[in-house]
N, C-alpha and C positions, 0 to 999 in steps of 0.2 A: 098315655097321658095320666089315668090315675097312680100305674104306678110312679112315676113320675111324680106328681104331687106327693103322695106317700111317702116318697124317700127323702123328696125337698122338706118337707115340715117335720119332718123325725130329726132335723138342723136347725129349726126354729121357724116361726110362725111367718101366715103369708102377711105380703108387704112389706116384708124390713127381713128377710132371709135371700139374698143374694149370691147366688155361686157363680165364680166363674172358672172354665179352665184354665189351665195355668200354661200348658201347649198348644200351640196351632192344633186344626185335624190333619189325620195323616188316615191312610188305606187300612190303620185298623179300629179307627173311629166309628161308633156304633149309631152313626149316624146317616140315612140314607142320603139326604143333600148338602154334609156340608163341605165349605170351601174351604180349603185348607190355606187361607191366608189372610183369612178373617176371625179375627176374636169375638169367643163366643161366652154372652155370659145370657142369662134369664132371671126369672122371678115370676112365682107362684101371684097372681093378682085377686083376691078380693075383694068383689064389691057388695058382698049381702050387707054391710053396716053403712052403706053410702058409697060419696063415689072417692075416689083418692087421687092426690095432688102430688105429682110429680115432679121433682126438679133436676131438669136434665140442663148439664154442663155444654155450654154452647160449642159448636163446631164438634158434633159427633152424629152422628147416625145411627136412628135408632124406630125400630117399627115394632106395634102390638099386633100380636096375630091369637085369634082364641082356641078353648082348647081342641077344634078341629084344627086346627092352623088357618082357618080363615082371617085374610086382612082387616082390623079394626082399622090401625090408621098411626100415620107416621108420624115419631117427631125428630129432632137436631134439623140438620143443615134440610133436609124435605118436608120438614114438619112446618106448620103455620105461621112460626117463627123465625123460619129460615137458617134456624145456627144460630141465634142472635141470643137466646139465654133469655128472652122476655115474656113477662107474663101477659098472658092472652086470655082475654075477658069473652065469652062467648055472645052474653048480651050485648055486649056492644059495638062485634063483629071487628073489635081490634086484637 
């Protein structure tokens, strides 16, 4: 994962450097679990300056995992908003 980071932000800074593959994985994918019929992109996240506000495009599937790969927590069509593209207010449990 550091190098990882390392090579992502040598592309530009975290929060707004974006890679994605441009091919499905296939058997020389240097990847232990990926699926090869899923597109994969990530993003290096930041939060020592606060927390950061994401806008994800409704009807997609998309989960945060930290840098163990531990589960943060999901968002599009599993995520709080269900796919729906709306903004969700924590205070006020909508």
């Amino acid at each position: 994962m550091v190098g990882l980071r390392e090579g992502l932000t040598k592309y530009g800074p975290a929060n707004s450097t974006i890679p994605t593959f441009e091919n499905l994985m296939d058997s020389r994918s240097l990847f232990l679990t990926a699926n090869a019929n899923t597109p994969y992109t990530w993003m290096w996240i930041n939060l020592n300056h606060g927390p950061l506000v994401a806008e994800i495009p409704p009807n997609v599937l998309r989960m945060i995992n930290d840098f163990w790969f531990y589960y943060v927590t999901d968002m599009g069509i599993v995520g709080p908003d269900k796919g729906k593209g709306e903004i969700l207010d924590s205070s006020s449990g909508v």
